[in-house]
C-alpha positions in Angstrom: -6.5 -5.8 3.9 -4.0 -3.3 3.1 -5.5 0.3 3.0 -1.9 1.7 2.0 -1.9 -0.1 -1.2 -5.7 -0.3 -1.6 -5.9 -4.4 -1.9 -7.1 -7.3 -0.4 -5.9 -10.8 -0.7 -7.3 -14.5 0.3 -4.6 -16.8 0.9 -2.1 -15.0 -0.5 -4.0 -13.9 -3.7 -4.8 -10.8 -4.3 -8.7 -9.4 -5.0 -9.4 -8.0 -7.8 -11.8 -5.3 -6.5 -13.5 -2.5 -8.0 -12.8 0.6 -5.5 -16.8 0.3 -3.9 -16.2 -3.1 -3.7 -12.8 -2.1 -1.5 -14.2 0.7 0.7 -17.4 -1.6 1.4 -15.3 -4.4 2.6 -12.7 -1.8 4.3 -15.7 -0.9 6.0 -17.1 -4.4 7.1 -14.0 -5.6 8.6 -12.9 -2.5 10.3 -15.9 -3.0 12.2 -16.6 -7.0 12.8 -19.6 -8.2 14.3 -21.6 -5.1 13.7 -24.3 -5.0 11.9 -24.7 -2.5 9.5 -28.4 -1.3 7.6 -27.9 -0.9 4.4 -28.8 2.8 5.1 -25.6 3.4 7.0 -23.5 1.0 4.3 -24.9 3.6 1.5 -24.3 6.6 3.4 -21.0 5.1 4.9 -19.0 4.2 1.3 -21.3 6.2 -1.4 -21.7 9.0 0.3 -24.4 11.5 1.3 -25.3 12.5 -2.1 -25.8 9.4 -3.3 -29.6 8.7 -5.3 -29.8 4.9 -5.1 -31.1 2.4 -2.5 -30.4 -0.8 -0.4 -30.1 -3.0 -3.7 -26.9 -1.4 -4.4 -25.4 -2.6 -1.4 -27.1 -6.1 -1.8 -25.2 -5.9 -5.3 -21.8 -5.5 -4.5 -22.3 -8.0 -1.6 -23.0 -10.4 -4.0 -20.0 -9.3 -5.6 -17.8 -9.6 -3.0 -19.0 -13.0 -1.6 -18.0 -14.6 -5.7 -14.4 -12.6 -5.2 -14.1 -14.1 -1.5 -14.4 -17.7 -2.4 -16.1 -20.2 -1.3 -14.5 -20.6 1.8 -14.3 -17.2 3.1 -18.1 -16.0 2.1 -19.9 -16.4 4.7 -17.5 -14.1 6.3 -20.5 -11.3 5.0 -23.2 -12.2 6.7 -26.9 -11.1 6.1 -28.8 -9.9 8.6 -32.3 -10.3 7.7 -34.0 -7.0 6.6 -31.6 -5.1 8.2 -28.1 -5.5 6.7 -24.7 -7.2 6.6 -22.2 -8.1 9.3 -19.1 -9.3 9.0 -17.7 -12.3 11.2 -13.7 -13.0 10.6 
């Protein structure tokens, strides 16, 4: 993760992320092994004033998990209704 240039990479290649898809995964792995509801996650990256629910989050975790790769996907982990963690 760089936050100073906004990007990601997997060995070496950079993501191509929407900026959601950034901020949730900035998120995540500033904060490993925690587990987030998808309350907080929607609060956290959308913002207060956001009108949508936990299926948004569920959404762009799907999306990040195809832009990971298949070796690096299960680094977003669900947490049965409650949310995501992530586990480096």
């Amino acid at each position: 993760m760089d936050a100073t240039r906004r990007t990601a990479s997997v060995d070496g290649v950079v993501l191509d992320l929407t900026y959601l898809e950034f901020e949730l995964l900035s998120h995540l792995v500033a904060y490993p092994h925690r587990v987030h509801t998808r309350d907080q996650l929607v609060t956290t990256v959308w913002g207060y004033g956001h009108v949508g629910d936990g299926r948004t989050v569920d959404v762009h975790v799907a999306r990040l998990r195809r832009k990971l790769g298949a070796e690096y996907r299960r680094s977003i982990q669900t947490v049965r209704r409650v949310g995501y963690k992530y586990t480096p």
